[in-house]
C-alpha positions as a LaTeX table, in Angstrom:
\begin{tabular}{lrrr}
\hline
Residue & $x$ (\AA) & $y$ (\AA) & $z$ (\AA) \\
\hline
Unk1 & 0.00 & 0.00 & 0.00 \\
Unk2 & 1.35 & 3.34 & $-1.14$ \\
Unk3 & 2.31 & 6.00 & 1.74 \\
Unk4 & $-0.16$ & 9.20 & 1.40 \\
Unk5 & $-0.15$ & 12.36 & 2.79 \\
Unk6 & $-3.11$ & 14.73 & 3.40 \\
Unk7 & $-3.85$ & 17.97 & 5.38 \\
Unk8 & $-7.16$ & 18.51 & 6.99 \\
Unk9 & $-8.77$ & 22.30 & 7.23 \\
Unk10 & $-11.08$ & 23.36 & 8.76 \\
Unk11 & $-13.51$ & 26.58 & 7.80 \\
Unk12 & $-17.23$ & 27.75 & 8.75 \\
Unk13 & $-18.36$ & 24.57 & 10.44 \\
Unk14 & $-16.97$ & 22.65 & 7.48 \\
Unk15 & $-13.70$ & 20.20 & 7.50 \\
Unk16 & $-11.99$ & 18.81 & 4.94 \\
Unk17 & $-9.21$ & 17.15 & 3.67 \\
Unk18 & $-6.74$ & 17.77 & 1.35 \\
Unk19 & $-5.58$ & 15.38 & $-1.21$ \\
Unk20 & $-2.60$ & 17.07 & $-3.16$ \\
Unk21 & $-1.51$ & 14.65 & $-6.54$ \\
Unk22 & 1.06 & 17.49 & $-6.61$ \\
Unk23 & 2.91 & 15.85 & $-3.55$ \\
Unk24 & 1.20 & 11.98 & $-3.99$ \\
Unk25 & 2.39 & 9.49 & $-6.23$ \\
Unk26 & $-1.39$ & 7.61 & $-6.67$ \\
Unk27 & $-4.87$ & 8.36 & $-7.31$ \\
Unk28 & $-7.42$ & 8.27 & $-4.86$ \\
Unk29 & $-10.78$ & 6.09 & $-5.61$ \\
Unk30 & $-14.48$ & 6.09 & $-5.10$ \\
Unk31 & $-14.03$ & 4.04 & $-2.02$ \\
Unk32 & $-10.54$ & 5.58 & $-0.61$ \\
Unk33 & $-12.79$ & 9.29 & $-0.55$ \\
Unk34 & $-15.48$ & 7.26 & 1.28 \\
Unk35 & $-12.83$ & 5.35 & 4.01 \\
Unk36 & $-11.16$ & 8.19 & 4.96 \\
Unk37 & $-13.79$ & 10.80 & 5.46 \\
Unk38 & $-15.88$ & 8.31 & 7.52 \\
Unk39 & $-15.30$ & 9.88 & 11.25 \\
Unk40 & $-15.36$ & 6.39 & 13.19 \\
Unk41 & $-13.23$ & 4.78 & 11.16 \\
Unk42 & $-11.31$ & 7.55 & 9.19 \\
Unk43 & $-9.83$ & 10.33 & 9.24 \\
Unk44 & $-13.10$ & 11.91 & 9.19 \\
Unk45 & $-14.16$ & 14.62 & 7.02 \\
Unk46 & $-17.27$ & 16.13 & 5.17 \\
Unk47 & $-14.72$ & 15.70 & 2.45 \\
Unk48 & $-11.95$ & 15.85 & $-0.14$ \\
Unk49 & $-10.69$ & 18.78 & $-2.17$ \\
Unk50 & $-8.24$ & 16.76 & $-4.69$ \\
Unk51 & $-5.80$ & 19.42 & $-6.10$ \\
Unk52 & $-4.46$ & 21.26 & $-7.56$ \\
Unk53 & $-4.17$ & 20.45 & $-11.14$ \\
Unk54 & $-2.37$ & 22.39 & $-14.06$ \\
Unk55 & $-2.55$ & 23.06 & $-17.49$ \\
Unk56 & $-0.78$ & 26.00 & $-18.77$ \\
Unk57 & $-1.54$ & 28.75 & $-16.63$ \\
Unk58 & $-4.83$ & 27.51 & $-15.66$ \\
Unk59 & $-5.74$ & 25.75 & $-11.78$ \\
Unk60 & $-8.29$ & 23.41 & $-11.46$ \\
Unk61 & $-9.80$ & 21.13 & $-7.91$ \\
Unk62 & $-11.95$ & 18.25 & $-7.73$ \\
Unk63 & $-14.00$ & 17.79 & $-5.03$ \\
Unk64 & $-15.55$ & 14.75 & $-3.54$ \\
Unk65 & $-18.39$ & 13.99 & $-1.01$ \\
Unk66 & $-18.04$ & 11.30 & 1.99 \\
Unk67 & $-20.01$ & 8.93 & $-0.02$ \\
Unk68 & $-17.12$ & 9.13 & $-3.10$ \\
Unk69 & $-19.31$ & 11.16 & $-5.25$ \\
Unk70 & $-17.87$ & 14.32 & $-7.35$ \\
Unk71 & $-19.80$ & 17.72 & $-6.50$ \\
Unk72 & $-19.71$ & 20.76 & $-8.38$ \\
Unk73 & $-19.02$ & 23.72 & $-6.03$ \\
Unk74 & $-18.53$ & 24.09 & $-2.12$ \\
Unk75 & $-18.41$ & 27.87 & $-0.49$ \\
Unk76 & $-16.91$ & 26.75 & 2.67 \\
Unk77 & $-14.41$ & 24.14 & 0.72 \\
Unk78 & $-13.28$ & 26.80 & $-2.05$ \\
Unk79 & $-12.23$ & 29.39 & 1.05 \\
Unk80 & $-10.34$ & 25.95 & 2.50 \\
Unk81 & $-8.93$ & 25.15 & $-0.97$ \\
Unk82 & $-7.55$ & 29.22 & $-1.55$ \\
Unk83 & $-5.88$ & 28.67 & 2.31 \\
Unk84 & $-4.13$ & 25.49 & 1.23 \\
Unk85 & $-2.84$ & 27.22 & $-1.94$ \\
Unk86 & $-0.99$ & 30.09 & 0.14 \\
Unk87 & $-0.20$ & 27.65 & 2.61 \\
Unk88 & 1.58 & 25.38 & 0.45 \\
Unk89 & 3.29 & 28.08 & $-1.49$ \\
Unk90 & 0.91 & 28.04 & $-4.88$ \\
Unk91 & 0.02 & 31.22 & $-4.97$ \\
Unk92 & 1.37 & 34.41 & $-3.08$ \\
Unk93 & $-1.76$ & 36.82 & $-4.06$ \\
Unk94 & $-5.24$ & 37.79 & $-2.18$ \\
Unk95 & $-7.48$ & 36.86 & $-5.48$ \\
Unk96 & $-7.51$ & 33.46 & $-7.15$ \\
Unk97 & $-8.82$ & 31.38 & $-9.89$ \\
Unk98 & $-9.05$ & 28.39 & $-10.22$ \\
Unk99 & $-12.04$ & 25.59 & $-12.15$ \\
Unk100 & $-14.04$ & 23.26 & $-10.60$ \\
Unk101 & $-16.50$ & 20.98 & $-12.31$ \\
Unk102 & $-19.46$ & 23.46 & $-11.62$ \\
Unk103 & $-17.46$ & 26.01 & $-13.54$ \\
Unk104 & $-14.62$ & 29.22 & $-12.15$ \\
Unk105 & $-14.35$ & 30.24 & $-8.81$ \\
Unk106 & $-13.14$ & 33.16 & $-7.55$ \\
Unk107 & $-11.57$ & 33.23 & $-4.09$ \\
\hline
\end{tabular}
């Protein structure tokens, strides 16, 4: 079993984690999301912003629901996701960009 590494934020009553392929070698699953955000057994989150991703000049984040599935947008997980960025050195601005499946977002 490969090693992973995640970081878990927390924001407005929300947590989740963070799944960076940036700094992990393999790609998470429908039932990996679901194991690790269950909170008895799991890390525990309400669940798992997967980025970021680049092409060109562009930024783009998947995000994932406890049960595995793919959602569009989250508020309180896009202001999570922007904190990650400066935390982990992506960005070094107040405003950013970035696509998620339910189109741009603005942070």
């Amino acid at each position: 079993m490969a090693e992973i590494t995640l970081r878990k934020y927390h924001g407005l009553g929300n947590d989740y984690l963070i799944y960076d392929p940036n700094r992990n070698a393999c790609e998470l699953q429908e039932r990996q999301v679901e194991a690790l955000c269950r909170r008895n057994l799991g890390v525990g989150a309400d669940g798992i912003l997967y980025g970021p991703f680049f092409d060109g000049d562009k930024m783009r984040v998947r995000i994932f629901n406890p049960d595995g599935s793919e959602a569009e947008k989250s508020g309180n997980g896009m202001g999570i996701f922007a904190r990650y960025l400066k935390d982990a050195g992506y960005v070094q601005k107040t405003k950013v960009s970035w696509d998620t499946l339910g189109g741009e977002v603005t942070v």
